[in-house]
C-alpha positions as CSV (number, residue, x, y, z in Angstrom):
1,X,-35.6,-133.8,54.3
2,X,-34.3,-137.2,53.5
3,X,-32.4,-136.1,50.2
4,X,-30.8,-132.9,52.4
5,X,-29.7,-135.3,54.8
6,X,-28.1,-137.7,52.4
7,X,-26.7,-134.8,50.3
8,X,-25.2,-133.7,53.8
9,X,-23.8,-136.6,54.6
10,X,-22.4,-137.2,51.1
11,X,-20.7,-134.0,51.3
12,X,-19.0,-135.1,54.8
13,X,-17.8,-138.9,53.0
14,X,-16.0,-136.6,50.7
15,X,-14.3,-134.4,53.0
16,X,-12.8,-137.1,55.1
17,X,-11.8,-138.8,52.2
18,X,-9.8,-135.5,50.7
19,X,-8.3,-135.2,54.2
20,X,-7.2,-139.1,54.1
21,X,-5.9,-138.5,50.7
22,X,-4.2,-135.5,51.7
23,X,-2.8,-137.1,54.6
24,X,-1.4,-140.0,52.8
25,X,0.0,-137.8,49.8
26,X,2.0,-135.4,52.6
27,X,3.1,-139.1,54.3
28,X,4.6,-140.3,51.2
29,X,1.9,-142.7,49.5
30,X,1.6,-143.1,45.5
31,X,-1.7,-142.5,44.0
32,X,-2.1,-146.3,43.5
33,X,-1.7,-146.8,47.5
34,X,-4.0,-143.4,48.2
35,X,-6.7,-144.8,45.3
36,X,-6.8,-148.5,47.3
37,X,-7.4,-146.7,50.7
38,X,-10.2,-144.3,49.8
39,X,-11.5,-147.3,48.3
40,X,-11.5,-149.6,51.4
41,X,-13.2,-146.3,53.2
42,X,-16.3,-146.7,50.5
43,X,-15.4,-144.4,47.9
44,X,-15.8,-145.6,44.0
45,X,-13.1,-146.2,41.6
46,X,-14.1,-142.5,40.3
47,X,-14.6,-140.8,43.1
48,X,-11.1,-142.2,44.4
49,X,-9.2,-141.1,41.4
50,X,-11.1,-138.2,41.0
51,X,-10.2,-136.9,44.8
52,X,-6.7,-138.1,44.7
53,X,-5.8,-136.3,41.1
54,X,-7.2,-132.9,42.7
55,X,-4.8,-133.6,46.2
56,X,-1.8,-133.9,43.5
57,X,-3.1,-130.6,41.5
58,X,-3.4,-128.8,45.1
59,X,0.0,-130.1,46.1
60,X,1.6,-129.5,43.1
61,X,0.3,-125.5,42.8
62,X,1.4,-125.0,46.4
63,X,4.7,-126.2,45.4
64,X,4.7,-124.2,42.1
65,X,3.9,-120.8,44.1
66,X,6.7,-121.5,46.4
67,X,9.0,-122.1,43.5
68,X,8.3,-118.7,42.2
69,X,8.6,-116.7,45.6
70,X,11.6,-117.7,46.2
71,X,13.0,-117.6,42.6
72,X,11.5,-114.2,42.8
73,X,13.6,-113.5,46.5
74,X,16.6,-114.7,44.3
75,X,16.9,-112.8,41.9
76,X,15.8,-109.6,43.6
77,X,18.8,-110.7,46.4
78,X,21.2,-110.9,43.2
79,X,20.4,-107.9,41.2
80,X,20.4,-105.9,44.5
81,X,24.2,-107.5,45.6
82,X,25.1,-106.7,42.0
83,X,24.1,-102.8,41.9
84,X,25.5,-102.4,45.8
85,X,28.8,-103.9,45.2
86,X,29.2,-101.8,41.8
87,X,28.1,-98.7,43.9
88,X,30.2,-99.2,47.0
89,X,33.6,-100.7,44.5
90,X,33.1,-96.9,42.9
91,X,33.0,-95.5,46.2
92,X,36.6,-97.4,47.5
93,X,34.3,-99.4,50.2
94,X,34.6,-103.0,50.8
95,X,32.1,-105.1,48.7
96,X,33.0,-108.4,50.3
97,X,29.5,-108.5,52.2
98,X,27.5,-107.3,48.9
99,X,29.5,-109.3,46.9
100,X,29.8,-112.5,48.6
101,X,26.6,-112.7,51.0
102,X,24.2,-111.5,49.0
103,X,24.6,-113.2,45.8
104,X,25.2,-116.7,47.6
105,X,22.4,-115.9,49.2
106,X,20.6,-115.1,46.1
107,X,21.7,-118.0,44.3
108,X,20.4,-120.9,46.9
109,X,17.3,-118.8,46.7
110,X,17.0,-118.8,43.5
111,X,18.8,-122.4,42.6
112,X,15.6,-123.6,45.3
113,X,13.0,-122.2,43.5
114,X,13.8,-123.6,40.6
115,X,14.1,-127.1,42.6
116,X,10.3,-126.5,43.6
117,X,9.4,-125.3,40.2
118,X,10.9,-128.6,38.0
119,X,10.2,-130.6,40.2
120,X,14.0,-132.5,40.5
């Protein structure tokens, strides 16, 4: 029972110390200040880096899905503007909604995305 309990324990050290690292990572912290302050909370060297490089990957793939959806909601925004403003110009309506709304629309979308996805 001893091993179970330590294992248990274990398990609990390494949860708080991936919620302080995700806590400092969405405050601001560099990896160097988020390495020195698991640390300090009695993590090793390896365990320190190892916890704060997977709070970057997790970060970083939350991020990278964003980027997509909304590239995604882009360029679906600007292909549809496109097709309604060729439809409605052929059928002597105004396009200036289609035309102007939609594909402005679609472009911050889909400028945005790309902002998540390279990372500027």
């Amino acid at each position: 029972m001893p091993i179970l309990a330590k294992k248990i324990r274990t398990m609990h050290q390494m949860i708080d110390h991936i919620n302080i690292a995700e806590k400092m990572r969405a405050s601001g912290k560099n990896k160097l200040e988020i390495i020195n302050a698991l640390e300090s909370q009695g993590a090793t060297e390896k365990e320190a880096r190892l916890f704060t490089n997977q709070v970057h990957k997790s970060f970083y793939l939350k991020k990278r899905k964003r980027g997509f959806v909304l590239g995604i909601m882009g360029t679906a925004l600007l292909f549809t503007g496109f097709f309604l403003s060729l439809f409605l110009f052929h059928a002597d309506k105004s396009i200036d909604i289609t035309l102007y709304g939609m594909s402005s629309t679609g472009a911050f979308l889909l400028l945005s995305g790309m902002v998540d996805l390279l990372d500027w």
